[in-house]
C-alpha positions as CSV (number, residue, x, y, z in Angstrom):
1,X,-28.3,63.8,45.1
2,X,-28.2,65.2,48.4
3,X,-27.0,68.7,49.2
4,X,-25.9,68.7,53.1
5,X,-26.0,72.3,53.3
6,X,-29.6,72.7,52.3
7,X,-31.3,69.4,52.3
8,X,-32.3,67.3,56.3
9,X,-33.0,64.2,56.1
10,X,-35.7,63.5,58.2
11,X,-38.1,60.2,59.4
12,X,-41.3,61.1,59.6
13,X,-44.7,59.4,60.7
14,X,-48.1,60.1,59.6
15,X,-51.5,58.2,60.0
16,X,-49.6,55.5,60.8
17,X,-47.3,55.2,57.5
18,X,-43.5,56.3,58.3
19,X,-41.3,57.6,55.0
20,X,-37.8,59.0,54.5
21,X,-37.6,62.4,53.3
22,X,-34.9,64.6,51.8
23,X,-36.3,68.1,52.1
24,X,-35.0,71.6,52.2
25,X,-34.7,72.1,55.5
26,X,-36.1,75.1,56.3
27,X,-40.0,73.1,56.0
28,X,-39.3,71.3,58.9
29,X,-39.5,74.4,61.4
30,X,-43.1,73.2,62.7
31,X,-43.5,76.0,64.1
32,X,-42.7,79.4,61.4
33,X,-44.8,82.0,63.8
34,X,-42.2,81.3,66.8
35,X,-39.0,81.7,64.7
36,X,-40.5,85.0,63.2
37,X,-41.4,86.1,66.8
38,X,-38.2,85.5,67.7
39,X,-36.0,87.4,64.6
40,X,-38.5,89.9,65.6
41,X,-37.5,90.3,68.8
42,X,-34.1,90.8,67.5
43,X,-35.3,93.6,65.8
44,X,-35.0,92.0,62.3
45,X,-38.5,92.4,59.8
46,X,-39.9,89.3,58.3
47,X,-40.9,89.1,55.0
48,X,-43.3,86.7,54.4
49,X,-42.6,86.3,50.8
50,X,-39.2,84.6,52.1
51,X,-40.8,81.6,53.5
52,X,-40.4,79.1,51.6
53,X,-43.7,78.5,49.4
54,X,-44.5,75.0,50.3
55,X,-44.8,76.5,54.4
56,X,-46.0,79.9,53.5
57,X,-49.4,79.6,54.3
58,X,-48.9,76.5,56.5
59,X,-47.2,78.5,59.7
60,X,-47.6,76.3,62.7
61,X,-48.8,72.7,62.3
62,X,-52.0,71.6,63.6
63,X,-54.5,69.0,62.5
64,X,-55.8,70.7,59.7
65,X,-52.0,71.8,57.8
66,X,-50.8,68.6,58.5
67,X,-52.5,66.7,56.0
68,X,-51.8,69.7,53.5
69,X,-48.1,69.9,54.2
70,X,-47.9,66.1,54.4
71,X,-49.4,66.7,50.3
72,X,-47.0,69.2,49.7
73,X,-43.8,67.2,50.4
74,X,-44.7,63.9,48.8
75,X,-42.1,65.0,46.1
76,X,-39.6,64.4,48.8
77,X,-40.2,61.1,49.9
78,X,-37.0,58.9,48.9
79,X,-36.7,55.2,49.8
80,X,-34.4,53.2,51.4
81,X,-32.7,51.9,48.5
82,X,-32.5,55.5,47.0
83,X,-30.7,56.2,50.6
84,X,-28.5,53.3,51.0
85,X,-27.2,54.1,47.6
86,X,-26.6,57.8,48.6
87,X,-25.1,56.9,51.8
88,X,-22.6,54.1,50.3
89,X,-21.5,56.5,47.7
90,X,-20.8,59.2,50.3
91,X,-19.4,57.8,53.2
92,X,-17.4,61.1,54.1
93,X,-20.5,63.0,54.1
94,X,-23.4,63.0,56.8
95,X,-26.3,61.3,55.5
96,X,-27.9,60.2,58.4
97,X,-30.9,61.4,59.4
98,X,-31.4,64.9,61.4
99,X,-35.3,64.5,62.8
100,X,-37.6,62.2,63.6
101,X,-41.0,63.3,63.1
102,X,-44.1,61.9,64.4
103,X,-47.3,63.5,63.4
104,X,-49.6,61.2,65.1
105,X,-48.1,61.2,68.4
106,X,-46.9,65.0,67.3
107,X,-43.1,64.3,69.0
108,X,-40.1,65.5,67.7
109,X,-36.7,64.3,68.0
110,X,-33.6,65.9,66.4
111,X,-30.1,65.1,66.4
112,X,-29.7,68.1,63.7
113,X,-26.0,69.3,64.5
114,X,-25.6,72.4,63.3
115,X,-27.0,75.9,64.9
116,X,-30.9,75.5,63.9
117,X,-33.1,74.1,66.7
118,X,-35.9,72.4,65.1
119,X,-37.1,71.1,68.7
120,X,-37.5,74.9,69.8
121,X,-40.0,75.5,66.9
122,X,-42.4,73.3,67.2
123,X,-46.2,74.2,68.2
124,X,-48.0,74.1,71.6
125,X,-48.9,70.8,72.5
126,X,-46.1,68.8,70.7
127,X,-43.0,67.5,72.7
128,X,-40.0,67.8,71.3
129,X,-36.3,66.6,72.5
130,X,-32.8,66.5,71.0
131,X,-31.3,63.3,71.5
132,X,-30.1,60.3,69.1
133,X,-33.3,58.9,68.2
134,X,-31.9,56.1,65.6
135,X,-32.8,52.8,67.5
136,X,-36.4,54.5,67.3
137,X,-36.1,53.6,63.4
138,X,-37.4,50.1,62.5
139,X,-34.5,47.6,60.9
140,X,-36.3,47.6,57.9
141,X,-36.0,50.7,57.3
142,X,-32.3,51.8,58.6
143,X,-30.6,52.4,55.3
144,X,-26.7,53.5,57.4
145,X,-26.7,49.5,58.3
C-alpha cells in the first residue's frame, strides 16, 4: 500500500531501463548538501544521522552514487500492474506520479504538489523543471489510463 504522506511516486530512468518507484520521499532530494545549506542558512543544525540511511552517504548525485543509490532503491521498484491495482482501488487518493527522473540525460521533472521542491535540489549540471510531464511516460507503462 501506498502512504501519500510519506511515499512519491516517481518514473525514473537509468542506463536506458525506466521503472516505477514508490519511495519515501525524502531519497529523491538529488541534491542533500543544498537543502542542508539552506536549513543552515536559516539557522537550523543538521544532523546527519537524520538523513535517511539509504542517502546518508550518497549526498549529491553524480556518476559514481548513481549506480549505488540506483542499488539501494531496487526494493522500491513496483510495476505497473502493482500500480494500476493501487490506483483503481484508491481513486480518491493521488497516486499519480510526482517526478520524472532521468539519470542518463540527468533531467528532472516534478509535478510534486505539495511545499517540497525537488527541482531546487538537484546537483550542478542537471536541469530540472516543474511542469506535467505525464505524456513523457510511454503508454505502456501509464498505469492512471
Amino acid at each position: 500500500m501506498i502512504d501519500i504522506n510519506d511515499d512519491i511516486i516517481v518514473y525514473a530512468i537509468y542506463n536506458d531501463n525506466a521503472y516505477w518507484y514508490v519511495s519515501y520521499k525524502e531519497l529523491w532530494y538529488l541534491d542533500y548538501n543544498k537543502r542542508i545549506y539552506e536549513f543552515q542558512e536559516k539557522g537550523y543544525t543538521v544532523d546527519i544521522n537524520s538523513i535517511e540511511v539509504i542517502r546518508r552517504d550518497l549526498l549529491e548525485m553524480n556518476d559514481i552514487q548513481i549506480p549505488v543509490f540506483w542499488d539501494r532503491i531496487k526494493n522500491d521498484i513496483w510495476s505497473y500492474n502493482e500500480l494500476a491495482e493501487e490506483f483503481k482501488k484508491n481513486l480518491e487518493e493521488d497516486y499519480y506520479p510526482s517526478l520524472y527522473v532521468n539519470f542518463d540525460s540527468k533531467h528532472l521533472i516534478s509535478m510534486y504538489r505539495e511545499d517540497a521542491s525537488y527541482e531546487d535540489y538537484i546537483p550542478d549540471g542537471w536541469v530540472s523543471e516543474y511542469e506535467d510531464f505525464l505524456s513523457l511516460i510511454p503508454i505502456r507503462d501509464r498505469y492512471w489510463e
